[in-house]
C-alpha positions in Angstrom: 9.8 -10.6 -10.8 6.8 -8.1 -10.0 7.1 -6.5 -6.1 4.4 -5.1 -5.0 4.4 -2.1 -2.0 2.2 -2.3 1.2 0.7 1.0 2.4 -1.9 2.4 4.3 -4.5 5.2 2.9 -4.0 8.7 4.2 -7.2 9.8 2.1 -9.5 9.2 -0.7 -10.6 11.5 -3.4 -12.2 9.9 -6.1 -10.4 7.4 -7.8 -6.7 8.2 -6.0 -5.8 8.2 -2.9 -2.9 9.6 -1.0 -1.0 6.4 0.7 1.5 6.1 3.4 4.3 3.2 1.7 4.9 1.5 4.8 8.1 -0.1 3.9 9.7 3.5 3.5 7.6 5.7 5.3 6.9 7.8 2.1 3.5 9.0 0.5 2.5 8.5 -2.8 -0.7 9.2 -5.0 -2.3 5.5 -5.9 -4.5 4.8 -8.0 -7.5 2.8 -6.4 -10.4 2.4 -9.2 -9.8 -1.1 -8.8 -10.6 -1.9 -4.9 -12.6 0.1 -2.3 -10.5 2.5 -0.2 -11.3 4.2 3.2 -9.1 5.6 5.2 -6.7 3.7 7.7 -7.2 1.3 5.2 -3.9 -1.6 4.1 -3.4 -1.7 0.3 -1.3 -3.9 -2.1 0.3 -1.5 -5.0 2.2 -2.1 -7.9 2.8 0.6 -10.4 0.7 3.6 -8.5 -2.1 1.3 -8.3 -3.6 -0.5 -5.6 -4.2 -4.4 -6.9 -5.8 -5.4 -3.6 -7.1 -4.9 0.3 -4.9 -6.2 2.9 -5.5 -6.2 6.7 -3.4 -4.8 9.2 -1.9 -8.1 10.1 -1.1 -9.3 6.5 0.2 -5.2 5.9 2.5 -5.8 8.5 3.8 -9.1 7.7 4.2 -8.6 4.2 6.3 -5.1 4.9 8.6 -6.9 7.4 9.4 -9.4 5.2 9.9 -7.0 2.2 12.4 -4.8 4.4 14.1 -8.1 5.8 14.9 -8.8 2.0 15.9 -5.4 1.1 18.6 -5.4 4.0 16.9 -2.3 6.0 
């Protein structure tokens, strides 16, 4: 089963983006040549790249379900 991360962009540069995991509170670089990114912006990422756009209310929903199911 693939699980994707929700997180919101810190800031673009190019084709990566630094991203605030919102499940875990962690930053990581993401890949986001496939989808356009602005800041304060909700992303879906699998494997350091963002598949997809989310907003704020499907961000939030989808990360309190993920952390329900991962007990934190």
């Amino acid at each position: 089963m693939c699980v994707t991360r929700v997180g919101k962009v810190l800031s673009v540069q190019g084709t990566h983006a630094m991203v605030r995991i919102l499940e875990t509170g962690a930053v990581a670089d993401v890949n986001v040549s496939m989808v356009k990114a602005r800041k304060n912006a909700y992303l879906e990422i699998f494997a350091d790249s963002a598949v997809g756009s989310l907003t704020k209310r499907e961000a939030e929903w989808k990360s309190k379900i993920r952390s329900e199911l991962l007990g934190r």
